[in-house]
LUMZA-760509 format. One record per residue: x, y, z of N, C-alpha, C in turn; residue in three letters. Coordinates in nm, 3 decimals, padded with zeros to 5 digits, always signed. Example, Ala and Ser with C-alpha at 12.3 -4.5 7.8 and 13.67 -1.06 7.14 Angstrom:
# residues 2
R       n_u       n_v       n_w      ca_u      ca_v      ca_w       c_u       c_v       c_w     r
R   +01.319   -00.569   +00.780   +01.230   -00.450   +00.780   +01.320   -00.330   +00.780   ALA
R   +01.285   -00.225   +00.708   +01.367   -00.106   +00.714   +01.290   +00.003   +00.787   SER
# end
This chain:
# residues 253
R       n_u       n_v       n_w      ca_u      ca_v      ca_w       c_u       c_v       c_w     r
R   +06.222   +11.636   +07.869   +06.200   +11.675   +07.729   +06.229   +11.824   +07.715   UNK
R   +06.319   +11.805   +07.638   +06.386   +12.003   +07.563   +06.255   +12.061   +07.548   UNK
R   +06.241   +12.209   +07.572   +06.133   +12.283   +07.461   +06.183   +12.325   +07.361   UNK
R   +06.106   +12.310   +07.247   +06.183   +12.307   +07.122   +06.153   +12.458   +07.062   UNK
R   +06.218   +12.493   +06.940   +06.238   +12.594   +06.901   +06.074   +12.630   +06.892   UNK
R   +06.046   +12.778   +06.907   +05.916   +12.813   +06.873   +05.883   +12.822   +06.687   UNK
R   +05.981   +12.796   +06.625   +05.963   +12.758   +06.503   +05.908   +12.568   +06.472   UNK
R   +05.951   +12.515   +06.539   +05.918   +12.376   +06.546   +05.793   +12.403   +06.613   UNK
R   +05.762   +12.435   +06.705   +05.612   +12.433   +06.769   +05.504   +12.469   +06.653   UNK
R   +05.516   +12.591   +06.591   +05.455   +12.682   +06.526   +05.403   +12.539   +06.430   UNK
R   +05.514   +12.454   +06.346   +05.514   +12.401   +06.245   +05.415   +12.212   +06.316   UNK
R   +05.502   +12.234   +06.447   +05.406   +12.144   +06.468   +05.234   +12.138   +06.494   UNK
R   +05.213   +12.265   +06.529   +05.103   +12.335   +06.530   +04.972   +12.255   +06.373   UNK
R   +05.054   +12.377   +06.309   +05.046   +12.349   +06.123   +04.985   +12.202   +06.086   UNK
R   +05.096   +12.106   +06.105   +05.093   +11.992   +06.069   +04.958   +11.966   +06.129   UNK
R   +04.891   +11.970   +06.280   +04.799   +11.918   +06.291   +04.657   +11.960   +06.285   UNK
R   +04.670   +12.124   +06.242   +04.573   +12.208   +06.158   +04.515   +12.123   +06.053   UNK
R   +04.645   +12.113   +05.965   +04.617   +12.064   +05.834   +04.554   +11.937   +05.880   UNK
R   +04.595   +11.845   +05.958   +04.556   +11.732   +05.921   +04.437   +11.707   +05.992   UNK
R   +04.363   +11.794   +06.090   +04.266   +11.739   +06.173   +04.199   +11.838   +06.148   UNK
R   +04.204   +11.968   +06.049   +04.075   +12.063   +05.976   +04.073   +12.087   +05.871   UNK
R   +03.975   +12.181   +05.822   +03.975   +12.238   +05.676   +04.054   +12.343   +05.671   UNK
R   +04.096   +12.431   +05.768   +04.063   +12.532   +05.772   +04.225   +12.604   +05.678   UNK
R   +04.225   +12.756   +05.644   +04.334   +12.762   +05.490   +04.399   +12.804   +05.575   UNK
R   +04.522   +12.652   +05.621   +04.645   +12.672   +05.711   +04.770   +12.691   +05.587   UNK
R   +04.828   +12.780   +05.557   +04.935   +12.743   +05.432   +05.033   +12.597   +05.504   UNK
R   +05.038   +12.541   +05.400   +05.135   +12.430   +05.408   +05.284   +12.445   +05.403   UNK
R   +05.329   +12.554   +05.348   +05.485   +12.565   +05.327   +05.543   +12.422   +05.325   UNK
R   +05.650   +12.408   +05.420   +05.719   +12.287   +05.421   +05.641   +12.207   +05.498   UNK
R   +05.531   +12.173   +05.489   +05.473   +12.027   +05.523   +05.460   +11.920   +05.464   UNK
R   +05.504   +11.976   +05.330   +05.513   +11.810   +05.258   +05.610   +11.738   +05.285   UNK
R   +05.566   +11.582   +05.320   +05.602   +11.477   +05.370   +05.601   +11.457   +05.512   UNK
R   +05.599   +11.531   +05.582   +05.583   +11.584   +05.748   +05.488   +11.468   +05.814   UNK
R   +05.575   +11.386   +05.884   +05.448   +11.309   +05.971   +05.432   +11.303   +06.087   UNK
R   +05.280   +11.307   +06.137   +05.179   +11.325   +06.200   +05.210   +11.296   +06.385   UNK
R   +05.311   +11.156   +06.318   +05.338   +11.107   +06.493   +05.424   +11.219   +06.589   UNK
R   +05.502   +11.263   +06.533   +05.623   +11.324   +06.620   +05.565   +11.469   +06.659   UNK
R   +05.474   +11.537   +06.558   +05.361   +11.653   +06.608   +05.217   +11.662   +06.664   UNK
R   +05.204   +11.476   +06.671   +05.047   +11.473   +06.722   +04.956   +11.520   +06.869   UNK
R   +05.162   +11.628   +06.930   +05.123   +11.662   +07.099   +05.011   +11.767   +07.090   UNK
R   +05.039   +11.830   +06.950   +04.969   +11.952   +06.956   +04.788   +11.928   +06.868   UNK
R   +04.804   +11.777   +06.903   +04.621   +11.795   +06.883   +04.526   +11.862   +06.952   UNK
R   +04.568   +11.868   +07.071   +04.467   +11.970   +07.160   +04.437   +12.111   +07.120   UNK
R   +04.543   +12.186   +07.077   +04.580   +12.267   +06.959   +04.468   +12.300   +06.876   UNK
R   +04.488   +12.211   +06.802   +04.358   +12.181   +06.714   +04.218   +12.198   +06.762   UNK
R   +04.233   +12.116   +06.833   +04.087   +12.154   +06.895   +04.057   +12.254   +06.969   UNK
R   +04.139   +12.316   +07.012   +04.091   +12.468   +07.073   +04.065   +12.534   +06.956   UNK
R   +04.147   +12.539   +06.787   +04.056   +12.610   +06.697   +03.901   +12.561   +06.657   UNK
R   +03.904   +12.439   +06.634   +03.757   +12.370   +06.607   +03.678   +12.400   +06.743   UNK
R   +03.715   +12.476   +06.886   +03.618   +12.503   +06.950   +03.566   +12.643   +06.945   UNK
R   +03.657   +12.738   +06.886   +03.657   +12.832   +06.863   +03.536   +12.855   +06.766   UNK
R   +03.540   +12.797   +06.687   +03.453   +12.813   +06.534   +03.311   +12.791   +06.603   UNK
R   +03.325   +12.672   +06.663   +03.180   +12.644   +06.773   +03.139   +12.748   +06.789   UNK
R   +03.226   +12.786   +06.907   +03.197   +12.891   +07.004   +03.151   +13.053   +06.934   UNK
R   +03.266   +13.048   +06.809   +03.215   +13.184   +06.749   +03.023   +13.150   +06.684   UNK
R   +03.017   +13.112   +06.600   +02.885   +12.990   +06.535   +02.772   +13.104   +06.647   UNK
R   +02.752   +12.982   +06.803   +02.688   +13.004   +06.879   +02.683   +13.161   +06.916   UNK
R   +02.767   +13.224   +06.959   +02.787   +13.398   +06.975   +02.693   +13.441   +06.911   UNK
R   +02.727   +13.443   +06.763   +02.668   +13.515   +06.687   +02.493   +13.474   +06.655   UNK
R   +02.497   +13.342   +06.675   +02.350   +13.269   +06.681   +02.262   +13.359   +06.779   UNK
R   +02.365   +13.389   +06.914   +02.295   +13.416   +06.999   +02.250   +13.603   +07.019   UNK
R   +02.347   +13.659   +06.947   +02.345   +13.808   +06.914   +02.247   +13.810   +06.822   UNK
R   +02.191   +13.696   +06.762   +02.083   +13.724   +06.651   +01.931   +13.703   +06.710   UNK
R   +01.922   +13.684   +06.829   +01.866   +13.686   +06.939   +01.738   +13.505   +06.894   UNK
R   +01.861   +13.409   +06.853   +01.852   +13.291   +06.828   +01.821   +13.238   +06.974   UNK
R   +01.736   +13.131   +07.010   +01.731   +13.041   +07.096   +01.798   +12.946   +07.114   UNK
R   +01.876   +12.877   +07.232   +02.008   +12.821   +07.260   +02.003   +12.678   +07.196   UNK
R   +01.897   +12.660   +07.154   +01.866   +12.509   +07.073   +01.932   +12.492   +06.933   UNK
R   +01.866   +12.631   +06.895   +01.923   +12.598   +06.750   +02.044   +12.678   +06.783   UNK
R   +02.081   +12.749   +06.845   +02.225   +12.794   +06.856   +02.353   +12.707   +06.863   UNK
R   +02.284   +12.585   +06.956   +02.358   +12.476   +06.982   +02.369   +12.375   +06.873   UNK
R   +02.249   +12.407   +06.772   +02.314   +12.308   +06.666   +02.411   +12.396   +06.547   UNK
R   +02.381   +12.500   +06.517   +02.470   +12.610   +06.471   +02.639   +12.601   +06.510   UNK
R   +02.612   +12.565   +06.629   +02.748   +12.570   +06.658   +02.844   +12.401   +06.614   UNK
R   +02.752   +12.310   +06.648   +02.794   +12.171   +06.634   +02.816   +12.187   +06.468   UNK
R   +02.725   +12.217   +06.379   +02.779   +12.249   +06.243   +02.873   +12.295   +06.214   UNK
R   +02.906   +12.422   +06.263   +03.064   +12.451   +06.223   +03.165   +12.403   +06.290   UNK
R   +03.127   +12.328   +06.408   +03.256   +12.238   +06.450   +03.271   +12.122   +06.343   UNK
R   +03.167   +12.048   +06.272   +03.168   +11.979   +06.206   +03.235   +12.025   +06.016   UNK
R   +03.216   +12.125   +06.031   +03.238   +12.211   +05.842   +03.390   +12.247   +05.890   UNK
R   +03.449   +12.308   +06.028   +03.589   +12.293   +05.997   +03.651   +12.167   +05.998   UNK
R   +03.620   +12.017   +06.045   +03.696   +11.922   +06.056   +03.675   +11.833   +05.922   UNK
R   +03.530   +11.895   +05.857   +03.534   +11.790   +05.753   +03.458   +11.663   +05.816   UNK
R   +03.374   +11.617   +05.924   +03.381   +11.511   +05.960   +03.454   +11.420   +06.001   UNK
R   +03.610   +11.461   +06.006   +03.676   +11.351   +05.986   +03.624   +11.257   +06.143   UNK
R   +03.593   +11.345   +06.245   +03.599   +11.209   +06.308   +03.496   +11.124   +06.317   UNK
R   +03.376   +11.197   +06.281   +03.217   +11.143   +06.276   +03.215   +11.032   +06.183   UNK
R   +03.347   +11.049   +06.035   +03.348   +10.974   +06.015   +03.394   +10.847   +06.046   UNK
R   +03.526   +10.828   +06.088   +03.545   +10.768   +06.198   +03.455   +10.666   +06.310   UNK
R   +03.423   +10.718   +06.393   +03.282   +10.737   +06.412   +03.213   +10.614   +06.373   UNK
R   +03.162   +10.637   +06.249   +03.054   +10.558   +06.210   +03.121   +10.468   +06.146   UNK
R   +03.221   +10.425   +06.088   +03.289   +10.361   +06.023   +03.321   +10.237   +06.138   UNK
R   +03.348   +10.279   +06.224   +03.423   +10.152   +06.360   +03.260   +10.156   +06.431   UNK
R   +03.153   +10.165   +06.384   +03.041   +10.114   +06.485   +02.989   +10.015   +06.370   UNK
R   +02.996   +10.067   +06.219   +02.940   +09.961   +06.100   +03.019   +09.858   +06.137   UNK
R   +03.216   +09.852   +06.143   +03.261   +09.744   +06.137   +03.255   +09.643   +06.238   UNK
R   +03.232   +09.665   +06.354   +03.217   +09.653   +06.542   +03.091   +09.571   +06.537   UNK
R   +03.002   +09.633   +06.486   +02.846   +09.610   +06.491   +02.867   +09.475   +06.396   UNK
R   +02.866   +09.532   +06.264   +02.863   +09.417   +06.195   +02.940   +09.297   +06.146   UNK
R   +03.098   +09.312   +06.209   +03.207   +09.254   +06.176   +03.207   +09.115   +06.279   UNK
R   +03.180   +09.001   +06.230   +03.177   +08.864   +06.315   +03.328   +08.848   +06.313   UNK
R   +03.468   +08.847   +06.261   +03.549   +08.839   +06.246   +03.610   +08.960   +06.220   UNK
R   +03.753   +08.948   +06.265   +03.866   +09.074   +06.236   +03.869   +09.116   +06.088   UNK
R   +03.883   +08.984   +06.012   +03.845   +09.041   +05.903   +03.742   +09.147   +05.847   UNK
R   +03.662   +09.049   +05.887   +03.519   +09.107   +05.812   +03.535   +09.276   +05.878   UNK
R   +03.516   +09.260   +06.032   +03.507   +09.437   +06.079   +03.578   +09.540   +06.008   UNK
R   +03.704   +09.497   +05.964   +03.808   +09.601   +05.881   +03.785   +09.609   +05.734   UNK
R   +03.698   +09.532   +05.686   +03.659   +09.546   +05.523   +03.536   +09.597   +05.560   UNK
R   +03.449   +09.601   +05.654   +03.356   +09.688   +05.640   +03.409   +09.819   +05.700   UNK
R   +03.447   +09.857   +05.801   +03.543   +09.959   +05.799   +03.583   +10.072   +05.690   UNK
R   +03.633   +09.967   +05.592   +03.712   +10.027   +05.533   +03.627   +10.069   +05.390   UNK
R   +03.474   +09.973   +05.396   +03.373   +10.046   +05.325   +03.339   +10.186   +05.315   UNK
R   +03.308   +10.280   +05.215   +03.289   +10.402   +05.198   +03.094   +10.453   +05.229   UNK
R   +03.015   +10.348   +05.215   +02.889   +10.320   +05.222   +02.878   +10.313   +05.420   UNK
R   +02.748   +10.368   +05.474   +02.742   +10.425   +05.579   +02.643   +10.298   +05.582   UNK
R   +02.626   +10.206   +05.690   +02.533   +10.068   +05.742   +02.466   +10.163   +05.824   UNK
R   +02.325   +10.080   +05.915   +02.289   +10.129   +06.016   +02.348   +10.124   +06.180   UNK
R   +02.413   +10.006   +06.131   +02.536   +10.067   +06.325   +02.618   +10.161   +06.305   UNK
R   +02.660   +10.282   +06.184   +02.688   +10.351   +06.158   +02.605   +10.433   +06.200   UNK
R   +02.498   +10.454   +06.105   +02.416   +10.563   +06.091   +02.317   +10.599   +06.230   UNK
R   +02.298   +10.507   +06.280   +02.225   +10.503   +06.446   +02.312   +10.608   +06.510   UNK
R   +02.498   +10.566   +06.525   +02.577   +10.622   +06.619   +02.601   +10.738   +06.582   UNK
R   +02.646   +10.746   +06.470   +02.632   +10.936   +06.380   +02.532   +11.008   +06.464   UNK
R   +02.382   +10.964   +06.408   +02.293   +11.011   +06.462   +02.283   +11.068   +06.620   UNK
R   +02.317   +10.959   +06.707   +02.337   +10.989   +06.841   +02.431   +11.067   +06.874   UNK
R   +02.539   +11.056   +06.842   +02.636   +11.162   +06.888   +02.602   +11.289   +06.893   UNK
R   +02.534   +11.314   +06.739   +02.470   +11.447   +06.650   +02.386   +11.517   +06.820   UNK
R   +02.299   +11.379   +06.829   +02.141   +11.426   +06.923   +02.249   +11.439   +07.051   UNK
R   +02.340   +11.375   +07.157   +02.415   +11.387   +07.259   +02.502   +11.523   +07.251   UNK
R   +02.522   +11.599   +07.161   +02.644   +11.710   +07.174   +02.533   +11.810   +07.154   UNK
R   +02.436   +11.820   +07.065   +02.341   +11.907   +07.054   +02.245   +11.949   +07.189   UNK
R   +02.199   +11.819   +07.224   +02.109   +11.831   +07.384   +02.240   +11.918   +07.473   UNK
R   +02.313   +11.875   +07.474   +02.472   +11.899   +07.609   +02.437   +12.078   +07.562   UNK
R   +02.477   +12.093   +07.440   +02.481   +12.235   +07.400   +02.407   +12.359   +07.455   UNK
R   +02.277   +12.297   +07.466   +02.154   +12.321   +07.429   +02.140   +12.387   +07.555   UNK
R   +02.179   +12.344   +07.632   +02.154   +12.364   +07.804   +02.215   +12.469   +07.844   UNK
R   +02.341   +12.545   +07.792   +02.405   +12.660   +07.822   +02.295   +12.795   +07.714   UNK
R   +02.254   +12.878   +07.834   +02.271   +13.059   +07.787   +02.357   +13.128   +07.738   UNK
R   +02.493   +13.113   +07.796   +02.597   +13.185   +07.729   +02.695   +13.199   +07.676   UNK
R   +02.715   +13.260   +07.586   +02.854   +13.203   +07.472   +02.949   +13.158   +07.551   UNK
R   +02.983   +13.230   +07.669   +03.097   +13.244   +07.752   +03.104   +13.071   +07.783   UNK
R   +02.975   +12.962   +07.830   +02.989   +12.928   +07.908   +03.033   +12.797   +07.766   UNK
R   +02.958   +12.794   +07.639   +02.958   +12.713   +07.571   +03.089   +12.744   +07.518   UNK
R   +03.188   +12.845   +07.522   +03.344   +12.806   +07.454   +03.372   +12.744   +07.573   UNK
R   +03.373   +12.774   +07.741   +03.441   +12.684   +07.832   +03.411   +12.519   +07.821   UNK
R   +03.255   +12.525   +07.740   +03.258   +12.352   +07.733   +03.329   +12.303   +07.629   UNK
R   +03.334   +12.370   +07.514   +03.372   +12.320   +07.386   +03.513   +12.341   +07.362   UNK
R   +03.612   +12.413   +07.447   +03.750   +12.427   +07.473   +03.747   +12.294   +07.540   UNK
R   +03.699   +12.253   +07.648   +03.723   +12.160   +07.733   +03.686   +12.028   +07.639   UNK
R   +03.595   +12.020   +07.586   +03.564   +11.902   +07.488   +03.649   +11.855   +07.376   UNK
R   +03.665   +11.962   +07.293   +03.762   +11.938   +07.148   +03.933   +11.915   +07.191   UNK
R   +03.934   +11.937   +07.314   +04.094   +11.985   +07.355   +04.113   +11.850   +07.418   UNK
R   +04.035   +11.845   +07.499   +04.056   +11.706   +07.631   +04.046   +11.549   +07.538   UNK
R   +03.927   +11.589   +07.443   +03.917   +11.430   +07.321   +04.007   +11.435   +07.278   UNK
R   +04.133   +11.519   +07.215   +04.184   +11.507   +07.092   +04.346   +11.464   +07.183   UNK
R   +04.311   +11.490   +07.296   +04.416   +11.475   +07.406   +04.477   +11.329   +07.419   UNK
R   +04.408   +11.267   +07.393   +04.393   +11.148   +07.411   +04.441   +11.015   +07.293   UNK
R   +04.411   +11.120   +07.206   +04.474   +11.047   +07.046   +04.625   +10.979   +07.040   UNK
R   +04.703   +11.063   +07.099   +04.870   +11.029   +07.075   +04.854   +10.867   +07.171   UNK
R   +04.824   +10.870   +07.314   +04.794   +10.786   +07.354   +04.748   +10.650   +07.330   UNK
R   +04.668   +10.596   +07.261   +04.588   +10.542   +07.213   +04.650   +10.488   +07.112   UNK
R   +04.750   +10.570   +07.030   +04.801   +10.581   +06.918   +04.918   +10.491   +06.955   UNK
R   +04.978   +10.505   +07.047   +05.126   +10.451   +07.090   +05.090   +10.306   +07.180   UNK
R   +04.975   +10.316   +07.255   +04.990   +10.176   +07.332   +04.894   +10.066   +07.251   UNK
R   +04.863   +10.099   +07.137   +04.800   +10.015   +07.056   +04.875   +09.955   +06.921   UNK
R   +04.844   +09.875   +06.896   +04.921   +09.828   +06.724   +04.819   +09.874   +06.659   UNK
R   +04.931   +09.923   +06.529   +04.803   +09.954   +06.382   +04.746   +09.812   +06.331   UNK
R   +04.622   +09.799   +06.376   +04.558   +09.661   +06.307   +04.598   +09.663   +06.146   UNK
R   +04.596   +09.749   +06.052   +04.645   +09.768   +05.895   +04.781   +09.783   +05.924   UNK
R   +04.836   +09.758   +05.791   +04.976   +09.818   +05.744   +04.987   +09.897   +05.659   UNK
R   +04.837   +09.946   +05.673   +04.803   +10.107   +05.592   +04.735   +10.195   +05.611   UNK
R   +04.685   +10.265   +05.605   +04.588   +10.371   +05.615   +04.633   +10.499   +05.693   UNK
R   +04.541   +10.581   +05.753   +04.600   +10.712   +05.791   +04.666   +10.667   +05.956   UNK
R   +04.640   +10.582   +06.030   +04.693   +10.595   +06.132   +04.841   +10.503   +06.134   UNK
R   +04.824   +10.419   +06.039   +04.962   +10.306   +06.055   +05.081   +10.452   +05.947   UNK
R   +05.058   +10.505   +05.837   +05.143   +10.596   +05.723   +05.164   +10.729   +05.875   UNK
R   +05.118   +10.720   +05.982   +05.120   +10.847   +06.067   +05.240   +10.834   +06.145   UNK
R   +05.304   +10.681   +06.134   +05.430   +10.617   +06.216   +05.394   +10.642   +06.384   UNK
R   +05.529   +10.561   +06.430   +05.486   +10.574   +06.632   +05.511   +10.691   +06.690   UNK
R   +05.416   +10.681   +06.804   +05.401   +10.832   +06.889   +05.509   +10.787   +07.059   UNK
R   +05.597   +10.894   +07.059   +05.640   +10.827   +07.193   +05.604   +10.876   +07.296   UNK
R   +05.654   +10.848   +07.393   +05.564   +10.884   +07.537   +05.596   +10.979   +07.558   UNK
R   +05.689   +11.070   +07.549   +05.687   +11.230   +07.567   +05.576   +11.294   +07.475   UNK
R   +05.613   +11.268   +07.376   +05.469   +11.320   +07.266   +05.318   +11.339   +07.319   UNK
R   +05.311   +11.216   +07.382   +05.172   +11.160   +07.414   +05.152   +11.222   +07.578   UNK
R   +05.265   +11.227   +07.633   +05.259   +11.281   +07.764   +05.218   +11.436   +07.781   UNK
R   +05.296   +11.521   +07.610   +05.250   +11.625   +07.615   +05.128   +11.653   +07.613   UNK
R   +05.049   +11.602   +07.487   +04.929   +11.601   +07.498   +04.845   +11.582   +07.560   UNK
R   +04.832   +11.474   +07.669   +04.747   +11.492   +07.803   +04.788   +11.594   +07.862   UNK
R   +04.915   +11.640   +07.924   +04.870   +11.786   +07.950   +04.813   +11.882   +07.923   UNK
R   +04.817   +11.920   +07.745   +04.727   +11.988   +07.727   +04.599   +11.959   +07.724   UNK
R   +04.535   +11.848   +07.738   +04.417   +11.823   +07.767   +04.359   +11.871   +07.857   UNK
R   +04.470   +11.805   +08.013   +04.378   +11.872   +08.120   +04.394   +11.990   +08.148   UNK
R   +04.481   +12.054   +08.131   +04.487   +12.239   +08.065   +04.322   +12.236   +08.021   UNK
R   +04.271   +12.182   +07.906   +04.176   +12.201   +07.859   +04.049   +12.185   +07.924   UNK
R   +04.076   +12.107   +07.994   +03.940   +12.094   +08.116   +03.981   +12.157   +08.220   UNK
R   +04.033   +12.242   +08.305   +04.041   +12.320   +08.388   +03.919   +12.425   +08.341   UNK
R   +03.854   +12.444   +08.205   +03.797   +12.540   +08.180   +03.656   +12.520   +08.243   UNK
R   +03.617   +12.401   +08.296   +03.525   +12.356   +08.377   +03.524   +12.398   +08.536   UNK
R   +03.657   +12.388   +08.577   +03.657   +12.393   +08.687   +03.789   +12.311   +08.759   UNK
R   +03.855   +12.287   +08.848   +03.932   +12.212   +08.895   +03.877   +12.066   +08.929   UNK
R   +03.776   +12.077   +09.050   +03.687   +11.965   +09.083   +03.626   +11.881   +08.982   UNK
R   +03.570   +11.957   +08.860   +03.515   +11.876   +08.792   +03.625   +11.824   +08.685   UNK
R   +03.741   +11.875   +08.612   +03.805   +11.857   +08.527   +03.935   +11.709   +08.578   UNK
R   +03.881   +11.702   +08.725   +03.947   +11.567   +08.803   +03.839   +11.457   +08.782   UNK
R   +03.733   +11.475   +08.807   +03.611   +11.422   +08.766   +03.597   +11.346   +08.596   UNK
R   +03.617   +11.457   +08.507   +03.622   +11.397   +08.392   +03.765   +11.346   +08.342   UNK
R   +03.874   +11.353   +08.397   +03.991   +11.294   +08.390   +04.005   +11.091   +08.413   UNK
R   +03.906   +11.093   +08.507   +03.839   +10.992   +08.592   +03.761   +10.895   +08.476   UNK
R   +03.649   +10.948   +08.485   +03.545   +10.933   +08.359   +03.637   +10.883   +08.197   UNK
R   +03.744   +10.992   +08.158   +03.807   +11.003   +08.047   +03.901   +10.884   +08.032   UNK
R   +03.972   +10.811   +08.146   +04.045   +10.734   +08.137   +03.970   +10.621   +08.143   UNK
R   +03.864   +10.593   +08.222   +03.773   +10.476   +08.208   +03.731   +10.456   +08.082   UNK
R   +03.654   +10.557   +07.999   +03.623   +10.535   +07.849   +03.706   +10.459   +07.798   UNK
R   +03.867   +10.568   +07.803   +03.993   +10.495   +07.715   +04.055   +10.387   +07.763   UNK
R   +04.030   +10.305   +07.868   +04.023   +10.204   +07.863   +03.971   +10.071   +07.845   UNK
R   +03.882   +10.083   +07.828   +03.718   +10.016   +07.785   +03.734   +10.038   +07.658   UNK
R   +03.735   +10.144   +07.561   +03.739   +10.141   +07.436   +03.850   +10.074   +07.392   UNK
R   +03.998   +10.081   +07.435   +04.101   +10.005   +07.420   +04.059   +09.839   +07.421   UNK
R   +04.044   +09.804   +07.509   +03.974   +09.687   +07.473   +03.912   +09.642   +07.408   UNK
R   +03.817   +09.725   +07.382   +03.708   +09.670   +07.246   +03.755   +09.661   +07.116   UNK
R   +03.891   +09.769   +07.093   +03.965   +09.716   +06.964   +04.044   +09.632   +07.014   UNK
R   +04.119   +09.603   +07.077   +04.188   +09.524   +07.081   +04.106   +09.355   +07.068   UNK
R   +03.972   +09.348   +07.096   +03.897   +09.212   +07.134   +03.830   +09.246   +06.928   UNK
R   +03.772   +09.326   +06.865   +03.745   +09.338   +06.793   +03.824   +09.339   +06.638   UNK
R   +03.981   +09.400   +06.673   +04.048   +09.416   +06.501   +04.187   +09.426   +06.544   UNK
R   +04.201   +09.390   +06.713   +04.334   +09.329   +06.712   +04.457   +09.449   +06.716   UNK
R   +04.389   +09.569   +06.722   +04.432   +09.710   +06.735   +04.358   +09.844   +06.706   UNK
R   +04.439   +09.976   +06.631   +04.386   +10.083   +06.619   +04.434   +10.107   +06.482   UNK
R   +04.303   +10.160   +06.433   +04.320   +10.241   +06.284   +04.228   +10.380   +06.281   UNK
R   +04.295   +10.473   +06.166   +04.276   +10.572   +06.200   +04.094   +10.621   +06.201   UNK
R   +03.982   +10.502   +06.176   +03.877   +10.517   +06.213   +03.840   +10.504   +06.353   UNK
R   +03.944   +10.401   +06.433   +03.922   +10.423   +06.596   +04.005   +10.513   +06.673   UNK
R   +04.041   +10.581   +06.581   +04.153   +10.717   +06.665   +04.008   +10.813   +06.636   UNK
R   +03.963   +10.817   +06.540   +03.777   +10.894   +06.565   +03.700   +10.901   +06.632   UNK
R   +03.665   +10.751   +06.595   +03.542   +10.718   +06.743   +03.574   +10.735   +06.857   UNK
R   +03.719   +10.710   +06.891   +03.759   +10.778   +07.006   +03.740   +10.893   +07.063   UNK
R   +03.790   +10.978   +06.976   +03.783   +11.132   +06.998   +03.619   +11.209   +07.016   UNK
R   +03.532   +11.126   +06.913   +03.389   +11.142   +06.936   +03.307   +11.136   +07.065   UNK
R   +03.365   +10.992   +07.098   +03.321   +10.925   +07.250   +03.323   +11.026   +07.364   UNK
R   +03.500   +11.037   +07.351   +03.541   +11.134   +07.471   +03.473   +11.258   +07.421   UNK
R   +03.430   +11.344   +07.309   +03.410   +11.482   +07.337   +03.255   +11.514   +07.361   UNK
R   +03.157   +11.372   +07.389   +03.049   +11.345   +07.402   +03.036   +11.355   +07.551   UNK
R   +03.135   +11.265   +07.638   +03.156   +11.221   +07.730   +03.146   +11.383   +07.789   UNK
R   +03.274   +11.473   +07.751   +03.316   +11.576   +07.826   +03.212   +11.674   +07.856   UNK
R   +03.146   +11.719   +07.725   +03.039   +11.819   +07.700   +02.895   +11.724   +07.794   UNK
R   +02.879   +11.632   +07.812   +02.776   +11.641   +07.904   +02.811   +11.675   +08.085   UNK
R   +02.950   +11.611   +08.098   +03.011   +11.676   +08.216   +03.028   +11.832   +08.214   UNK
R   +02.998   +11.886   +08.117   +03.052   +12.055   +08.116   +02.845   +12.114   +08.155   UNK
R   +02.774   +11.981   +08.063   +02.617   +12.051   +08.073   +02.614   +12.046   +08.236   UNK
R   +02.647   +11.979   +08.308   +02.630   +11.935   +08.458   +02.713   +12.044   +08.528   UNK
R   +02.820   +12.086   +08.473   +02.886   +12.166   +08.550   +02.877   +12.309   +08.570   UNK
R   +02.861   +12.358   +08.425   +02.896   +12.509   +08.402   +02.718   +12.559   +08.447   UNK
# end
């Protein structure tokens, strides 16, 4: 695979700013721009959404804040730059999973805007699992190495997931995002485990380990559940794994 112009990077960059934060990326020529052919640089992304964390906590902690609530300080603004999108996510594929007896049924509740309680349980938990993980680091230093390694290594994983799965819809944000090919997707696990090196070598083999077991186990469960991936299980995905990572980072760092 060519490296492409640093104007194409930049833009591929952009594209997945915009689409995986809030944050005021100008759009220039991004209209119509889709998602698949720039989705290498999700990790990207998440090194800014760890950033915001990481800044959050700093300053929590210069305010001579205790690492508890620092740690939820910080999970908030990881959450206020993405918008939720993946929490929503998230809770959306545990309402439909949980409560869906049929393919059908799981994807019309899914695709409900109203939050059930196999939703609202897993929201909840994630909330209480990234907060405890947090909670456990003293120093800013150590909570950007988890939260680089977390937002970078989950989001790593997306193109993946994205390409060896069918869009269960023939709509929504992940099927309108078109196919990801294996260079794309190949990039992006690299930058993933780029992203967990910030742990350590030993351990970032460790959660590589861990990371692929999830994503395969979760692969299955859509596939046994809605017959593929939509862009609420490209969420829960990303949730899972950055749950997964940050308690390997509480163990490590």
């Amino acid at each position: 695979m060519a490296i492409p112009p640093a104007s194409e990077i930049l833009r591929d960059v952009r594209i997945n700013l915009v689409f995986f934060s809030r944050l005021p990326v100008p759009r220039g020529d991004l209209d119509g721009a889709r998602l698949a052919g720039a989705v290498w640089a999700a990790p990207v992304a998440g090194w800014a959404v760890a950033l915001a964390g990481a800044a959050a906590f700093a300053i929590a902690h210069a305010l001579g804040l205790d690492t508890a609530p620092a740690a939820a300080l910080a999970i908030a603004a990881t959450m206020l730059v993405t918008g939720g999108l993946h929490e929503d996510g998230l809770s959306d594929t545990a309402d439909g999973f949980g409560g869906g007896r049929t393919r059908e049924r799981a994807l019309e509740i899914m695709r409900d805007s109203r939050i059930g309680s196999f939703g609202a349980a897993t929201l909840v938990l994630s909330i209480l699992l990234r907060w405890t993980a947090l909670a456990e680091f003293s120093s800013p230093s150590a909570v950007l190495a988890a939260l680089i390694a977390a937002h970078g290594a989950s989001r790593a994983l997306l193109p993946s997931f994205m390409r060896l799965l069918p869009n269960a819809r023939t709509d929504g944000l992940s099927a309108g995002a078109g196919g990801v090919d294996t260079a794309t997707a190949n990039v992006a696990l690299a930058l993933g485990f780029l992203s967990l090196l910030t742990l350590g070598l030993g351990h970032a083999i460790f959660a590589v380990i861990l990371l692929a077991g999830l994503f395969f186990a979760f692969r299955w469960l859509c596939m046994e559940k809605i017959g593929g991936q939509t862009g609420d299980t490209v969420g829960a995905l990303q949730q899972l794994a950055e749950i997964l990572v940050l308690l390997i980072a509480s163990a490590a760092l």
